[in-house]
C-alpha positions in Angstrom: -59.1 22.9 -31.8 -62.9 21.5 -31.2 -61.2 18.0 -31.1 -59.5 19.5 -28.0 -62.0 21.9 -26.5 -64.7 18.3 -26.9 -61.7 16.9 -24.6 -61.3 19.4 -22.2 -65.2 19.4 -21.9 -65.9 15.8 -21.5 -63.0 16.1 -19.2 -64.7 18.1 -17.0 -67.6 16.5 -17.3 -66.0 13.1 -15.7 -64.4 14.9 -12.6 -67.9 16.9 -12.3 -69.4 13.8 -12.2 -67.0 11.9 -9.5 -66.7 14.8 -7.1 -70.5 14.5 -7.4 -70.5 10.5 -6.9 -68.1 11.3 -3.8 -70.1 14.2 -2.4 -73.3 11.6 -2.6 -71.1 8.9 -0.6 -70.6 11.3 1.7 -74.3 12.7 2.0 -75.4 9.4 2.6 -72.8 8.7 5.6 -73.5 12.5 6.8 -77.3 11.9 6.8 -77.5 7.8 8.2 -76.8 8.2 11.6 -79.9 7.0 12.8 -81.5 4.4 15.7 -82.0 1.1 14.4 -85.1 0.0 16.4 -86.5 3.3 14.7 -85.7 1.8 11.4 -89.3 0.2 10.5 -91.7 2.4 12.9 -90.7 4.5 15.8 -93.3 3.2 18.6 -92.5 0.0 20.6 -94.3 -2.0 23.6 -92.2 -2.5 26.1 -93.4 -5.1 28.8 -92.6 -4.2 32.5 -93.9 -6.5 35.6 -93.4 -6.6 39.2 -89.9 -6.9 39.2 -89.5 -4.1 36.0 -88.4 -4.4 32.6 -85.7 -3.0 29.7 -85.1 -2.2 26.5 -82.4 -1.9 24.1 -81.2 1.4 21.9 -79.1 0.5 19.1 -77.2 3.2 16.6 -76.4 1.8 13.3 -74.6 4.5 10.3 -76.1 3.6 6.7 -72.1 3.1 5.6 -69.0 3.0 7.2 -66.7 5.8 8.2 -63.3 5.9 8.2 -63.4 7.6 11.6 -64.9 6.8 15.3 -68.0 8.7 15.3 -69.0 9.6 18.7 -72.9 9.7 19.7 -74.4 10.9 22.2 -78.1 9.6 23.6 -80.9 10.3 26.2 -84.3 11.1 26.6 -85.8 13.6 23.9 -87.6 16.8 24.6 -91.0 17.6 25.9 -91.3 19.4 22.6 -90.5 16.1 20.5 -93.0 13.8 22.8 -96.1 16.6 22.6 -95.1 16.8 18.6 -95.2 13.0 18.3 -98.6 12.9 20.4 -100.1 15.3 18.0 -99.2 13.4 14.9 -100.5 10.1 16.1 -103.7 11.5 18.4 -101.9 10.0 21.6 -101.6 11.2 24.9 -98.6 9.6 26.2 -96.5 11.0 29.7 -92.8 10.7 29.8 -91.5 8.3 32.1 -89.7 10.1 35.3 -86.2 10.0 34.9 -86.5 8.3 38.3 -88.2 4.8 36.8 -85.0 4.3 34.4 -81.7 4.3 34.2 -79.1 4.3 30.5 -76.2 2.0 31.0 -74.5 4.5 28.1 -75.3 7.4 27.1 -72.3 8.0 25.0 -71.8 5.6 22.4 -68.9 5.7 19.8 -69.2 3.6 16.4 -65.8 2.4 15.5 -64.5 3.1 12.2 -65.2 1.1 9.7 -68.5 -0.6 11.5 -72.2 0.7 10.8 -73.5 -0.7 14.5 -72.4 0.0 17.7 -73.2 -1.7 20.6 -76.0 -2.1 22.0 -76.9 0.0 25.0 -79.5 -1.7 27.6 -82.0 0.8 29.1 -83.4 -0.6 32.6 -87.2 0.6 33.7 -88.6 0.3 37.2 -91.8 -0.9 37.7 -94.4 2.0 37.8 -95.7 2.6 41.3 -99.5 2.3 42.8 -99.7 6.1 41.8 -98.4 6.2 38.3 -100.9 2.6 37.6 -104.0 3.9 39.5 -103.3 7.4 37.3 -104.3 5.8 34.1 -101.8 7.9 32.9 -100.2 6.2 29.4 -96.7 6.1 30.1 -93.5 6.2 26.9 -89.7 6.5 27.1 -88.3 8.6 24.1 -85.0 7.6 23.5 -83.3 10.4 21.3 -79.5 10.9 19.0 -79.2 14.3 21.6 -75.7 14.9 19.0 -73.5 13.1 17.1 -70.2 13.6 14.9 -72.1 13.8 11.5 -75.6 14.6 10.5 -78.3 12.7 12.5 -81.3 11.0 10.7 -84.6 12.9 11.6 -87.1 10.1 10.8 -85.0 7.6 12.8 -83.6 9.8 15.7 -86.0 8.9 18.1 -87.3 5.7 19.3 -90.3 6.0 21.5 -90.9 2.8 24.0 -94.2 2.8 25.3 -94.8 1.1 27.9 -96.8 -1.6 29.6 -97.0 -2.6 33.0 -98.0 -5.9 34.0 -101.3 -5.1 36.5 -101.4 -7.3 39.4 -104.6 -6.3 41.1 -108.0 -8.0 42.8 -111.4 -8.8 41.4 -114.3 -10.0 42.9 -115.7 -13.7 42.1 -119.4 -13.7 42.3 -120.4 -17.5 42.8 -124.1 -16.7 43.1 -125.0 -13.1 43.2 -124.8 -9.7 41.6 -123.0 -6.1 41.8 -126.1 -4.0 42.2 -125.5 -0.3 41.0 -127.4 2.5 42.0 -127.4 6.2 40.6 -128.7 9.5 41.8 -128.9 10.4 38.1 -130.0 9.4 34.9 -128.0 9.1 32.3 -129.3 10.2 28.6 -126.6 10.2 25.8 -126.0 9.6 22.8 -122.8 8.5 21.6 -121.8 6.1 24.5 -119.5 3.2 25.4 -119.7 0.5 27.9 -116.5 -1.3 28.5 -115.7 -4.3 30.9 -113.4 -7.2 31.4 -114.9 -10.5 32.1 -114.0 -13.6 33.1 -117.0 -17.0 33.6 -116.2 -20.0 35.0 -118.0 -21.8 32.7 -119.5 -21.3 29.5 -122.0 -23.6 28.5 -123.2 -23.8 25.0 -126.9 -25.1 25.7 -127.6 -22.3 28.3 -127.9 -18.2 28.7 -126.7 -16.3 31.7 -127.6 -12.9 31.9 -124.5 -10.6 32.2 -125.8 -7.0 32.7 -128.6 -5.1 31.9 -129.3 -1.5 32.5 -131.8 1.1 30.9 -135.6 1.4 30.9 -137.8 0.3 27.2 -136.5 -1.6 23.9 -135.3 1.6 22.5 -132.9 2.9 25.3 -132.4 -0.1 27.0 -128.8 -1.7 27.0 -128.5 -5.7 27.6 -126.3 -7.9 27.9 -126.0 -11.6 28.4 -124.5 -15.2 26.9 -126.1 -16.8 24.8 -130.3 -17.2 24.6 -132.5 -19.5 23.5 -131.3 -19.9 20.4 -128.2 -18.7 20.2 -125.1 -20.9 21.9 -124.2 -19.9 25.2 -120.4 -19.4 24.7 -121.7 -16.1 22.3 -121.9 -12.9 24.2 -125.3 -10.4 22.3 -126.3 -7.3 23.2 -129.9 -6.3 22.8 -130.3 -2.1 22.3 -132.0 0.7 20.2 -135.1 -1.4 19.6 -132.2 -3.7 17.6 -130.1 -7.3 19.0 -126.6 -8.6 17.7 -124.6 -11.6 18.3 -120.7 -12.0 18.8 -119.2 -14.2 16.2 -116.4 -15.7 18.1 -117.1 -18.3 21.0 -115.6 -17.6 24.1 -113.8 -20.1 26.3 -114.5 -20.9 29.8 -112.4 -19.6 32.2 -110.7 -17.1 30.5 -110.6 -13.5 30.7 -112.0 -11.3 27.5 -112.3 -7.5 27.3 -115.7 -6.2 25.7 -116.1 -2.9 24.8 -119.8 -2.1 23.3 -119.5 2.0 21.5 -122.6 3.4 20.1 -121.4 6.2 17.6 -124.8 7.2 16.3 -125.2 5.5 13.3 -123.4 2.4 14.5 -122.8 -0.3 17.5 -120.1 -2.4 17.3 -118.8 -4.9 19.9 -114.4 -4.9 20.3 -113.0 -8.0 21.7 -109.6 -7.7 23.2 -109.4 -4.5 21.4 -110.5 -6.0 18.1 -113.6 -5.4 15.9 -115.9 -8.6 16.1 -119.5 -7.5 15.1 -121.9 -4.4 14.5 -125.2 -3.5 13.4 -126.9 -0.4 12.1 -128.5 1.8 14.7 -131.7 4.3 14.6 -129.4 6.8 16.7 -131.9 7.2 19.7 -130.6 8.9 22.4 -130.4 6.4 25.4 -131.6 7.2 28.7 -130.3 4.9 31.0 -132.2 4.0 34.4 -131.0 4.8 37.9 -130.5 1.3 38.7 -128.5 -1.9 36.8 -126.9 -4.9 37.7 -123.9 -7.5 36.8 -125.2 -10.6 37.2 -124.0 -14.0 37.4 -126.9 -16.3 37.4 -125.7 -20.3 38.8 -122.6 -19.9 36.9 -119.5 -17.8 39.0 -118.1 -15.2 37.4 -115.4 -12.1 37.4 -115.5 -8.8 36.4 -112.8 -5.6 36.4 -112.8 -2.7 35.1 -116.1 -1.6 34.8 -116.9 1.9 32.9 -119.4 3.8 31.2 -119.1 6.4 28.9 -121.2 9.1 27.4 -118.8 9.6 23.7 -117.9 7.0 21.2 -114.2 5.3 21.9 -112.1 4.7 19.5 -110.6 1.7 19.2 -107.0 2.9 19.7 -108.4 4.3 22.9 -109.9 0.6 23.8 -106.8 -1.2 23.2 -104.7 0.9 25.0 -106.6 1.6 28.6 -108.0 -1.8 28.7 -106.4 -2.5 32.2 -106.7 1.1 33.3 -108.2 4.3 32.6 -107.5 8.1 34.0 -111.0 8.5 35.9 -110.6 12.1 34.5 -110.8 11.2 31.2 -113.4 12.9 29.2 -116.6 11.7 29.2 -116.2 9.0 31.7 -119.7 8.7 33.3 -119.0 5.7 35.9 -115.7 3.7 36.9 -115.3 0.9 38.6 -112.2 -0.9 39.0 -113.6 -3.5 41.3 -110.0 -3.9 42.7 -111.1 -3.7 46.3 -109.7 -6.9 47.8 -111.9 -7.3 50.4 -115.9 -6.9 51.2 -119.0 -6.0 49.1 -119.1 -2.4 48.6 -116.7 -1.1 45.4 -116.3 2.8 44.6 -117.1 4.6 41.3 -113.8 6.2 40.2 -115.6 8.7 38.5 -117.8 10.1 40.8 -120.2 12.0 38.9 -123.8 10.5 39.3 -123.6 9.4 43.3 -123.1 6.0 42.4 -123.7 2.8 45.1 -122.0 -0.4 44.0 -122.9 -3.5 46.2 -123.1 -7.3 45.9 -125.2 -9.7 47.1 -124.6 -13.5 47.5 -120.6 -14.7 48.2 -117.7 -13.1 47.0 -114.2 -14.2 46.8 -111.4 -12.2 46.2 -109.3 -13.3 43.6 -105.9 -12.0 42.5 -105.5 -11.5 38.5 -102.7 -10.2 36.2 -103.6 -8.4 33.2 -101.1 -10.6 31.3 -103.3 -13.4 32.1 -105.7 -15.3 29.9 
């Protein structure tokens, strides 16, 4: 009788333990519907120039079925994009319906496969309004339903994305920008941000680049190289303090340098990435009514000019080097310097009664922000 009743238990025991074996097969097909670009990371660059751009969505299953599973996609909710924004301290807009277009939005994933195919998502260039907006733009492509249970951390694949910039800067062969406030500035955090381009570095010489501010503890300069230090190294001399670049720049090419005082700290980004810092006093800076961008004898470019009065981060640098919303928060002085034409450029900004003019030749120059 216990020989048999042992039986009967163990018996049990084996079909509890398949129907649980089957009901975890099933679990796994039930919770692996999912989009595979989303697989490793849920945030892509897309790349979009003048003549606009795509992407692709793929919908993989983590096993096979032994039914078509149908699948619908689309764009996800306001609610999902603010929720992802919060999480990751972005601001991204959703792109208009109008600047893209699905080529499926119902996908079916044959039985017996765990990808379908491929669906190709087509994105318009953005227009002169959305670019001068500095608005961050993202398509979030979203599993809207499907015939099983859809994958949460992989539903959603958010493709952010970045237009190619074809714009105008000013080539100063012998001159300046002179810029003129009816203000003065005094803060403390602050960030000064530019993008750059000389014609020719050399490594025995200095050329002044900028300089703005009044004293050695509230003054912030600029320039290439000095008299001992190679020419090809960009240093900033501020709070009573100097410190060099460590990477030597190449002639004609453009850089982005973004110089952010956080109070305890300055540190110089290039292209977005830490290259150098030094330990500050923290003196507030109060910044004269009058700077300039100089050239020197060597011809240069600049775009994209801006000061602020808080600390960027350096997400924040990477991802508005090209363009900035002129309402952004603490923004103190903008210029674009995309003019095209004459002497005279406009502060985006428009806080302090800013004056920008140049002196000497200019030549308009047409640049792409994909450009070196």
């Amino acid at each position: 009788m216990k020989k048999r009743l042992l039986y009967t238990t163990l018996a049990l025991g084996a079909l509890f333990y398949l129907s649980s074996c089957q009901n975890a097969t099933y679990d796994v097909i039930e919770n692996g519907i999912y989009i595979s670009e989303a697989e490793n990371g849920n945030l892509k660059k897309v790349t979009i120039d003048d003549t606009g751009g795509k992407a692709t969505v793929t919908v993989r299953a983590a096993a096979a079925s032994l039914n078509d599973t149908h699948i619908s996609i689309g764009a996800a909710s306001a609610d999902e994009l603010a929720a992802f924004n919060k999480r990751n301290g972005t601001s991204y807009v959703a792109l208009p319906a109008d600047n893209y277009s699905i080529g499926n939005t119902d996908v079916t994933l044959a039985s017996g496969k765990i990808t379908a195919p491929s669906v190709e998502v087509k994105i318009k260039p953005l227009t002169e309004e959305q670019i001068n907006s500095g608005d961050k733009f993202v398509l979030p492509i979203s599993i809207l339903s499907a015939d099983g249970t859809i994958q949460q951390t992989a539903k959603t694949m958010f493709y952010a994305i970045d237009q190619v910039i074809i714009t105008q800067a000013p080539y100063l062969k012998n001159g300046n920008i002179s810029v003129k406030m009816d203000k003065q500035i005094k803060t403390l955090p602050w960030t000064l941000e530019y993008r750059v381009w000389v014609k020719s570095l050399d490594p025995r010489s200095a050329m002044s680049v900028e300089s703005w501010g009044a004293g050695p503890a509230t003054e912030i300069y600029i320039r290439w190289g000095d008299a001992n230090v190679d020419g090809r190294l960009i240093m900033m001399k501020t709070q009573a303090g100097q410190f060099i670049s460590t990477k030597q720049a190449k002639s004609g090419q453009w850089y982005h340098h973004a110089w952010v005082h956080d109070g305890k700290t300055v540190k110089l980004y290039i292209n977005g990435e830490l290259d150098a810092q030094m330990d500050s006093p923290g003196k507030i800076s109060e910044l004269g009514k009058e700077m300039g961008l100089y050239t020197g004898y060597i011809g240069s470019m600049f775009s994209e000019f801006r000061f602020w009065s808080v600390a960027r981060t350096q997400k924040q640098i990477k991802e508005n080097m090209f363009s900035v919303n002129p309402a952004a928060d603490g923004l103190e002085l903008y210029l674009k310097l995309n003019e095209g034409s004459g002497k005279t450029f406009k502060d985006y900004a428009g806080k302090n009664g800013v004056t920008a003019t140049a002196t000497g030749d200019v030549e308009w120059n047409q640049i792409r922000s994909d450009q070196q």
